[in-house]
C-alpha positions as CSV (number, residue, x, y, z in Angstrom):
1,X,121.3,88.2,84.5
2,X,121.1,86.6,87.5
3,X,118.0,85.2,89.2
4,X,116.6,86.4,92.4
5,X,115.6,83.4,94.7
6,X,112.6,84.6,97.1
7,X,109.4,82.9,99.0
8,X,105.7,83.8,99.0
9,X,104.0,82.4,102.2
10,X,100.2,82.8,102.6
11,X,99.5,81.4,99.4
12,X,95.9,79.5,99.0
13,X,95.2,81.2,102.9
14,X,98.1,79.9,104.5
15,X,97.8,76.6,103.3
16,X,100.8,76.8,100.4
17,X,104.0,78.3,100.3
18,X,105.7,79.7,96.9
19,X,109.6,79.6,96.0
20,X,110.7,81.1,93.3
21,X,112.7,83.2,91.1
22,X,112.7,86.6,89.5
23,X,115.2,88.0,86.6
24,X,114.4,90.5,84.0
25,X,114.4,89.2,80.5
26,X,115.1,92.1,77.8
27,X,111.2,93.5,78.3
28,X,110.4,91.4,81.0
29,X,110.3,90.5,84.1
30,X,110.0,86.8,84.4
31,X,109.4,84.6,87.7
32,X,109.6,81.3,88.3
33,X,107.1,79.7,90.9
34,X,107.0,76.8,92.5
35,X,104.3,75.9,94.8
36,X,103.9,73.7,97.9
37,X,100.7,72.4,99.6
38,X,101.4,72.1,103.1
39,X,105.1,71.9,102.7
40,X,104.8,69.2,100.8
41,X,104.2,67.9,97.4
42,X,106.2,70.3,95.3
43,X,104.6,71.2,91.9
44,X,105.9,71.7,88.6
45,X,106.7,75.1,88.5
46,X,105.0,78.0,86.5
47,X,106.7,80.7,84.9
48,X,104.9,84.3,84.8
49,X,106.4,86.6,82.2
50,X,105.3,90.7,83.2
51,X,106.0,93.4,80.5
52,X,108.5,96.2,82.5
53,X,105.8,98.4,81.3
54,X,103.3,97.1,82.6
55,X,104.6,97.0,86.2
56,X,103.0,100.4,88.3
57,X,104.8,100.3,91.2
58,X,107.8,98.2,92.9
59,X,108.0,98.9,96.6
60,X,111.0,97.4,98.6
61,X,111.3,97.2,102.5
62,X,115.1,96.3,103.5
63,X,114.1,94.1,106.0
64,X,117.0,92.8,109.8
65,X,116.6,89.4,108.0
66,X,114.3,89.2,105.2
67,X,113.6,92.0,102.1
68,X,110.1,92.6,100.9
69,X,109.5,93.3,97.5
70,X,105.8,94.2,96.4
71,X,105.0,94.4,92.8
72,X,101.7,95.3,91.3
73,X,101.0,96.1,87.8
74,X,98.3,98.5,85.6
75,X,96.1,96.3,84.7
76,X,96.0,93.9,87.6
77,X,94.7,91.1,85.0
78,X,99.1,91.0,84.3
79,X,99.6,89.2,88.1
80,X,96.1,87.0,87.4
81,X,97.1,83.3,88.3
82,X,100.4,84.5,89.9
83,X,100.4,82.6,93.7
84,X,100.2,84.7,96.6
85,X,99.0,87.7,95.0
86,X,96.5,89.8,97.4
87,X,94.3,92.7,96.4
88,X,96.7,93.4,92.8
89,X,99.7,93.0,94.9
90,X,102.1,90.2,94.9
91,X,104.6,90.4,97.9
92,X,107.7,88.3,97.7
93,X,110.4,88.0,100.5
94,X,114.2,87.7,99.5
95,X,116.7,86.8,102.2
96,X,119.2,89.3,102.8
97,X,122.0,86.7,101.6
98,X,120.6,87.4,98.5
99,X,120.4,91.4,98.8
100,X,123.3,91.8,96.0
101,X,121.2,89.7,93.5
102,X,118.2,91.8,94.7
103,X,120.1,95.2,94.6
104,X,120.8,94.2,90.1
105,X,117.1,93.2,89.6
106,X,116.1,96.8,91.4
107,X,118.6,98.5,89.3
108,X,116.8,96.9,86.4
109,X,113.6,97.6,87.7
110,X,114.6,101.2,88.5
111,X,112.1,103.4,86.7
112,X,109.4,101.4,88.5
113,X,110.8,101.6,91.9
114,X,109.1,103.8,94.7
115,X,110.9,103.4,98.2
């Protein structure tokens, strides 16, 4: 499957940025961060593996330039350590160049999916 690329801003309050990737791996949705302090100094990137069970809700927002994806799982302990995540919720932002890529994920993702 192909991977979604997406951003996370307000990571470390406002002080990092996120880029990423997100594809679903048989049971899992995997993602791919890198972070960036202050736009600069890129580190290695992390990768985050969440059991498609374990996800509780995906909400997406089709956005005039940007989509919003937020993801939050039962237990919250799955997103622990994941940048960017606020109150159980991680929110990642996909440009809408990438929307087809976006639109396979969802379909993947479709049982968890609340509009």
């Amino acid at each position: 499957m192909e991977s979604v690329p997406f951003k996370v801003s307000e990571v470390d309050g406002g002080f990092s940025e996120a880029h990423g990737s997100a594809y679903v791996d048989g049971e899992d949705l995997v993602l791919d961060i890198e972070k960036a302090f202050l736009g600069h100094f890129m580190r290695k990137s992390k990768l985050f593996r969440i059991e498609l069970t374990d996800l509780d809700t995906v909400r997406y927002k089709k956005g005039i330039r940007n989509d919003k994806l937020d993801i939050r799982t039962r237990p919250m302990e799955h997103l622990k350590g994941v940048p960017g995540v606020v109150e159980g919720t991680l929110s990642i932002v996909v440009s809408k160049k990438n929307r087809e890529q976006l639109d396979v994920l969802l379909d993947r993702l479709d049982l968890w999916r609340v509009d």
